[in-house]
C-alpha positions in Angstrom: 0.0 0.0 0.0 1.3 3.4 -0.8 0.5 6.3 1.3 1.2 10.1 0.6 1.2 12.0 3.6 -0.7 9.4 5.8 -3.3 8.7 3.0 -3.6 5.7 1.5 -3.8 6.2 -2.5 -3.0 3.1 -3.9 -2.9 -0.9 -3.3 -0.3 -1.6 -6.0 1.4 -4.9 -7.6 4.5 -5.6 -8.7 5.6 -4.5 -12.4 3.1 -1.6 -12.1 3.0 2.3 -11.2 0.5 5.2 -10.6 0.4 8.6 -11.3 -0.7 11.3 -9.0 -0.5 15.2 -8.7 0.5 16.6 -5.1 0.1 20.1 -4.5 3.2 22.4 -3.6 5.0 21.7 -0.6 6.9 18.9 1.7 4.9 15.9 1.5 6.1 12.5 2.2 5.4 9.1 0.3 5.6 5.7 2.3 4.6 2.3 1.3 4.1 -1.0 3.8 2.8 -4.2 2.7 -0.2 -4.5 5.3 -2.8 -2.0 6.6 -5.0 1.0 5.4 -4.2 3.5 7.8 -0.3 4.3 7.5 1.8 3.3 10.6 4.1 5.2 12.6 6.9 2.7 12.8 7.5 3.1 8.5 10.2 5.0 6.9 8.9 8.0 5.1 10.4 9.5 2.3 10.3 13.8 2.1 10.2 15.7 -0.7 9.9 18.9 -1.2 8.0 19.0 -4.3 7.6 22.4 -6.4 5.2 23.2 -9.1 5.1 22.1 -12.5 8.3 19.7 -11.7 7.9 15.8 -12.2 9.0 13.4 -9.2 9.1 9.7 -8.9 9.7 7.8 -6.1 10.3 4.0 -6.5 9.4 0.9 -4.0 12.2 -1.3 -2.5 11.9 -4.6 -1.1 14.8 -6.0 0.7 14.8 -9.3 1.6 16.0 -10.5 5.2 16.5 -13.8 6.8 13.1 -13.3 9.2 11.0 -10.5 7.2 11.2 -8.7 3.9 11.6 -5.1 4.4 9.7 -2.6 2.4 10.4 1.1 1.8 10.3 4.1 -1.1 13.2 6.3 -1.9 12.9 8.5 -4.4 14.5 8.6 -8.1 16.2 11.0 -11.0 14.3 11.4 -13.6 16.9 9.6 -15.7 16.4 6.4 -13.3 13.2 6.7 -14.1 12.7 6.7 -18.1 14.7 3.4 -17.6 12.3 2.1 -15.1 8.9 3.2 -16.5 9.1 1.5 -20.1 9.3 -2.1 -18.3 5.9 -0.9 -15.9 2.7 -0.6 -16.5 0.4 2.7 -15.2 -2.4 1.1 -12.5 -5.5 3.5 -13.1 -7.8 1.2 -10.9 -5.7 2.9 -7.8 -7.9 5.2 -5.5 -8.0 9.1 -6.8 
């Protein structure tokens, strides 16, 4: 589940991506694997997005011995337009 600022916007699969616009400001994007409401315990990533500019911010799993950890960190746009091509855009996602 992604959240953006506490909100859940999005219950996502793997090999897919969604597309939002988020108003001025610092806002942070999390993501955990369980739950609607976003818990306190995640890493969030902050950004301090600016109008008119494009960001992306990408999931990581890292797998450990006794649980897979989950986590977002966001990416350059040049990361990205290598990324994107092999995704594809989930519209069913909550608006």
């Amino acid at each position: 589940n992604i959240f953006i600022d506490d909100v859940m916007i999005c219950k996502i699969n793997e090999g897919k991506f969604v597309v939002r616009e988020i108003p001025p400001g610092i806002h942070y994007v999390s993501v955990q694997s369980m739950g609607k409401k976003s818990s306190d315990k995640i890493d969030k990533t902050y950004i301090e997005m600016e109008a008119g500019k494009t960001y992306y911010v990408q999931t990581v799993v890292k797998f450990g011995e006794f649980f897979n950890y989950v986590r977002c960190r966001e990416v350059t746009n040049n990361t990205a337009k290598l990324l994107l091509p092999k995704l594809r855009e989930d519209k069913s996602c909550l608006e």
